[in-house]
C-alpha positions in Angstrom: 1.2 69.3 -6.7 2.6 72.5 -5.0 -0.1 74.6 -3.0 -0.8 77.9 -4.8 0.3 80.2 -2.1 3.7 78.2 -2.8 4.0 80.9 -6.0 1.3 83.6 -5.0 3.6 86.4 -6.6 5.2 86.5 -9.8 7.2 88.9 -11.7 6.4 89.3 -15.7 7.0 91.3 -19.0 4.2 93.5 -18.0 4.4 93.6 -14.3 4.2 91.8 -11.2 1.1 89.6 -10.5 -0.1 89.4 -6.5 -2.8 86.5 -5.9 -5.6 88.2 -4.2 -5.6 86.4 -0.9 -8.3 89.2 0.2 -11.0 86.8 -2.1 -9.0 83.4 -2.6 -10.1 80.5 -2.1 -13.5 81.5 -3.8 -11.7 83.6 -6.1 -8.3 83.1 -7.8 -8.1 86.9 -9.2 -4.3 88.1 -9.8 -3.7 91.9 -9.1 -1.3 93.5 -11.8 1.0 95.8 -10.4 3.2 97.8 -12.9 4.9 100.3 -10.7 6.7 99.8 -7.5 3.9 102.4 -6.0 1.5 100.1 -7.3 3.2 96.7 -5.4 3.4 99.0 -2.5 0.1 99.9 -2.1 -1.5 95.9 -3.0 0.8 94.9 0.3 -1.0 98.0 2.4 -4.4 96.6 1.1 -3.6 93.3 2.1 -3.8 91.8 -1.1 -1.1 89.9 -0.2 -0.3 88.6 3.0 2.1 85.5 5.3 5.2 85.7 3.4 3.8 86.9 0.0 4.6 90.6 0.9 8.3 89.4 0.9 8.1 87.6 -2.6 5.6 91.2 -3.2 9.3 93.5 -2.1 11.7 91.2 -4.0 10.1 91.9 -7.5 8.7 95.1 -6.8 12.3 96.6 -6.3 13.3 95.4 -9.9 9.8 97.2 -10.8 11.6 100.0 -9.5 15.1 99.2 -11.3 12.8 99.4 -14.3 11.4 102.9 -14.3 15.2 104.1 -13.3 16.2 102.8 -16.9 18.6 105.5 -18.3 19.1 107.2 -15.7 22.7 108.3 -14.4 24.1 105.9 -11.9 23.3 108.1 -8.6 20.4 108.8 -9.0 19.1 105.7 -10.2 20.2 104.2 -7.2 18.5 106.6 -5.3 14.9 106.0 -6.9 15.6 102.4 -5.8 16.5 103.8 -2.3 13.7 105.6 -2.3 11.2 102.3 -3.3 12.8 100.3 -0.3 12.0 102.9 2.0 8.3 103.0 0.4 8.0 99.1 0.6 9.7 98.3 4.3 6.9 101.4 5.8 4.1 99.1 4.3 4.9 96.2 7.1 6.6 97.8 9.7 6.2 94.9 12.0 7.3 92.5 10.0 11.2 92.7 8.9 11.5 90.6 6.3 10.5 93.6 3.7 13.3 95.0 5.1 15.3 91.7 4.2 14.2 91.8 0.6 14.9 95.0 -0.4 18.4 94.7 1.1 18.4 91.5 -1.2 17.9 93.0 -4.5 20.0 96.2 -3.1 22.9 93.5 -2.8 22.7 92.8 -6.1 22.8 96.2 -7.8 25.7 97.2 -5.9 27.4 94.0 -7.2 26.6 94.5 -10.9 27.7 97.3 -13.7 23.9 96.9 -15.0 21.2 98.1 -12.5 18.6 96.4 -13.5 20.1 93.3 -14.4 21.6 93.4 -10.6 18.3 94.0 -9.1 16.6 90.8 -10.8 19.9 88.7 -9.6 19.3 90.3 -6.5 16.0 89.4 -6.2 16.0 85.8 -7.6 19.2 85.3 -4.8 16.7 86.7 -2.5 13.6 84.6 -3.7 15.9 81.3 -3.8 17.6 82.1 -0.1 14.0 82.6 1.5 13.0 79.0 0.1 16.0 77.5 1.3 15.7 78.6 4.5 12.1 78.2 5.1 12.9 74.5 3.7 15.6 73.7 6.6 13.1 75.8 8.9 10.2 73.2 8.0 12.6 70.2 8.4 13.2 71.4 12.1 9.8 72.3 13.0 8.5 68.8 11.9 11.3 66.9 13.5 9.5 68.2 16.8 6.1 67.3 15.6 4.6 64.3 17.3 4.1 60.9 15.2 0.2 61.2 15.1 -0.8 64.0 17.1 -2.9 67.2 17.0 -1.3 70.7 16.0 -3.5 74.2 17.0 -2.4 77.2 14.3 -3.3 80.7 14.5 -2.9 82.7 11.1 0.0 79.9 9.6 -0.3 79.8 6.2 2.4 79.9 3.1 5.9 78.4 3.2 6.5 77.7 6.7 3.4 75.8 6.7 4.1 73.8 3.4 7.3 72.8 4.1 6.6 71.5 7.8 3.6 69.7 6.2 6.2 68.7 3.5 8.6 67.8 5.8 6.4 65.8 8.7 5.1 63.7 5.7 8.2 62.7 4.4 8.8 61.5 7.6 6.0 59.2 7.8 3.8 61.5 10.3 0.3 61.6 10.8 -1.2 64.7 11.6 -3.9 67.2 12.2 -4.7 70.4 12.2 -7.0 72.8 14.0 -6.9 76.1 12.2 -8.4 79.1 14.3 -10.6 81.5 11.7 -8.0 84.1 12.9 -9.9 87.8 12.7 -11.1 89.9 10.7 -9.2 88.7 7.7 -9.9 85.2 8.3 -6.9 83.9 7.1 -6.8 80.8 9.1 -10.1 79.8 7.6 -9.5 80.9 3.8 -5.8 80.2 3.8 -4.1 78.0 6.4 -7.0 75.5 6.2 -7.5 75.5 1.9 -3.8 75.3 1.8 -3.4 71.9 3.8 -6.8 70.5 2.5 -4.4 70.9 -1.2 -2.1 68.7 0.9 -4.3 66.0 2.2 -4.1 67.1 6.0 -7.1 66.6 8.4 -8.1 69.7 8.9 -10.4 71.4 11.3 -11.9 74.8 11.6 -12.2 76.5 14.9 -13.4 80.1 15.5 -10.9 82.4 17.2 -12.5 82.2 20.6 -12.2 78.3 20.9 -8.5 77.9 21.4 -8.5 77.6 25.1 -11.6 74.9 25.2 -9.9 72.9 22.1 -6.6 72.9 24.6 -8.3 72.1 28.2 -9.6 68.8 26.9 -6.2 67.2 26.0 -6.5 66.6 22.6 -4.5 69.5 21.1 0.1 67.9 21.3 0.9 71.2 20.1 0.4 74.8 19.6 2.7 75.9 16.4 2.7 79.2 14.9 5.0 81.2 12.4 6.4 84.9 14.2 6.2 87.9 12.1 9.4 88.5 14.5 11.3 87.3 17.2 13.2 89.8 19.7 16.7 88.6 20.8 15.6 88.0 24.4 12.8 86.2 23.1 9.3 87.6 22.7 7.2 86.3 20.0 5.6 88.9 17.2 3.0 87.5 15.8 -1.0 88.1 14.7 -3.1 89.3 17.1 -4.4 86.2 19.2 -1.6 84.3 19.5 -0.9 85.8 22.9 -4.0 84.5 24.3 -3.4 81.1 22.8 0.0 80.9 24.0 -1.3 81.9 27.5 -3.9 79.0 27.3 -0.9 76.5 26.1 0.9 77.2 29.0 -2.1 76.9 31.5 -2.9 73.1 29.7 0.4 72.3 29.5 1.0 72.3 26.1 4.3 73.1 24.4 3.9 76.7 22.2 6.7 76.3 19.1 7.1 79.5 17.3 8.8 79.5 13.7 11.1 82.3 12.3 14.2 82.0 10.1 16.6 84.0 12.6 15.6 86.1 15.3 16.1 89.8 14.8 19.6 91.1 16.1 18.0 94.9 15.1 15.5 94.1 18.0 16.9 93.2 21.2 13.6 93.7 23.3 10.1 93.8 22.0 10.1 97.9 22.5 12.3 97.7 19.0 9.2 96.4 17.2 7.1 98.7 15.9 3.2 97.2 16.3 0.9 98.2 13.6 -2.7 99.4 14.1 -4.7 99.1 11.0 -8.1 100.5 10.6 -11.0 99.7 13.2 -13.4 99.8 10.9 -11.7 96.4 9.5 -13.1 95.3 12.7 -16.9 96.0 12.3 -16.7 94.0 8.6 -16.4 90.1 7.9 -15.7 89.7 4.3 -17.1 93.1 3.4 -20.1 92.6 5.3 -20.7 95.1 8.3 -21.2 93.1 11.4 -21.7 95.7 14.2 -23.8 98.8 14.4 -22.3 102.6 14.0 -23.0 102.1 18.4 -19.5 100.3 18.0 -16.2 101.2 17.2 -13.4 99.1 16.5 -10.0 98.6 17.3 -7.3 96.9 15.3 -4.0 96.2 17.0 -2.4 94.2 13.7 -0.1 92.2 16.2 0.6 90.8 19.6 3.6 90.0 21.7 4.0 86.9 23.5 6.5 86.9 26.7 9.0 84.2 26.1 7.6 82.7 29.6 4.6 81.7 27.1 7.5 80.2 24.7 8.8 76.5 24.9 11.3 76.7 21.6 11.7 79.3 18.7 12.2 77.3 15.7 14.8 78.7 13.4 16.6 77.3 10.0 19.4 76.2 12.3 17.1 74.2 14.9 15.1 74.9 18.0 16.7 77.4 20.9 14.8 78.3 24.4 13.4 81.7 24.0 16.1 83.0 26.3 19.0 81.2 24.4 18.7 83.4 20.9 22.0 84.9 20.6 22.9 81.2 20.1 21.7 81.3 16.9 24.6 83.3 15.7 27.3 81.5 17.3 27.8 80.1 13.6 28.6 81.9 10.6 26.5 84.8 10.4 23.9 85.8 7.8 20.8 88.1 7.8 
């Protein structure tokens, strides 16, 4: 049976429908979105989060085909301008908004009908994401040791189920030690439900135990997905996995970070914008305040890892050393 967050996003009659990952796994609430605005704002609210923000852009845009529904050509095409823009500044960080609303773009410039281009756009878009995070998985496993321990950090969603997919089929046994991964706690409500639907061993860690878990020599691997990878190799990712990486390296322990391509649009990690979300997200775990108005927070969204810290970046195409990227598109290029 495939995981939930497999299809956390789906486009209707009436709208698009986001999972709430902000309540899930205690709840399974669907948000209904019926305006691109609306789709916007549920990514900004983090009611959808890993790769469902991408699945979120995809369907959103032909939301946005929608409303433009007999309007001249131009300027229909401009409202759908106009909703990418709105969508890619809800994850600057990340660029595979930016990816999906070039997608369903694609597809409206290809077809006489708008909005019948926009939902080929977007199910081209929806079925080249799976694909690729498929062939990505199949790598990514292939690396994985036969029974062994694998450390996470905020991996949850496709990249995850197909590795676990893939390292199965191949007769591995592994397990998993998911840090809680702050102040979301996605690692703890996410990564870890989504391979307990799999049948993995999994353990829980708080974010503060990575190191220890590492310095004992129990941990083969430290794996996590990158929200992007620069060209000359620095990792993007949620906040902690720099720290993690650092302790990898000090235990000897190999750091493989998974992303379809790196980003040609980013040669060096000052082309990657970092969101700062709010600090009061900081002083509240799961809606409940945790510190005192003595405290502030702060809330730097991401973290950069030095490709020093980096052993391989796992792409769709296979494993590169961080400082071997432009590699990647030696081959036919796409996205």
């Amino acid at each position: 049976m495939e995981p939930l967050l497999a299809r956390s996003v789906r486009l209707e009659a009436d709208g698009v429908h986001v999972l709430d990952r902000r309540d899930f796994p205690f709840e399974r609430t669907w948000v209904r979105c019926t305006t691109v605005a609306e789709v916007a704002k549920a990514i900004e609210d983090m009611v959808t989060q890993s790769s469902g923000p991408y699945f979120a852009a995809l369907w959103g845009m032909v939301l946005a085909a929608r409303e433009a529904r007999g309007l001249p050509r131009d300027e229909a095409r401009a409202h759908l301008d106009r909703a990418g823009r709105l969508l890619v500044e809800t994850r600057r960080t990340n660029n595979h908004l930016r990816k999906a609303v070039a997608a369903v773009l694609d597809g409206v410039d290809a077809h006489d009908d708008l909005e019948a281009g926009a939902l080929a756009g977007a199910r081209a878009g929806d079925e080249r994401y799976r694909a690729r995070s498929r062939s990505l998985g199949r790598h990514t496993a292939a690396l994985l040791p036969d029974d062994g321990a694998v450390l996470t950090h905020c991996w949850a969603d496709l990249y995850l189920i197909e590795t676990v997919t893939a390292a199965q089929g191949m007769g591995k046994r592994l397990r998993f030690v998911c840090t809680e991964t702050r102040p979301y706690l996605q690692g703890a409500r996410l990564t870890a439900e989504t391979l307990g639907e799999m049948g993995v061993d999994t353990t829980l860690i708080t974010d503060g135990m990575g190191a220890a878990v590492m310095s004992t020599g129990d941990v083969d691997v430290l794996l996590t997905a990158a929200d992007r990878v620069t060209m000359d190799g620095h990792v993007v990712n949620k906040v902690g996995t720099l720290g993690l990486a650092v302790a990898a390296h000090a235990f000897d322990v190999p750091f493989l970070a998974m992303v379809q391509a790196p980003d040609r649009l980013a040669p060096t990690k000052d082309d990657v914008p970092i969101e700062h979300r709010s600090g009061d997200d900081v002083l509240h775990t799961l809606g409940r305040r945790t510190a005192t108005d003595r405290a502030r927070g702060l809330y730097p969204a991401f973290d950069v890892t030095p490709p020093r810290f980096v052993t391989s970046v796992v792409t769709d195409r296979g494993a590169y050393p961080p400082g071997r990227l432009a590699d990647y598109y030696d081959e036919d290029v796409h996205d």
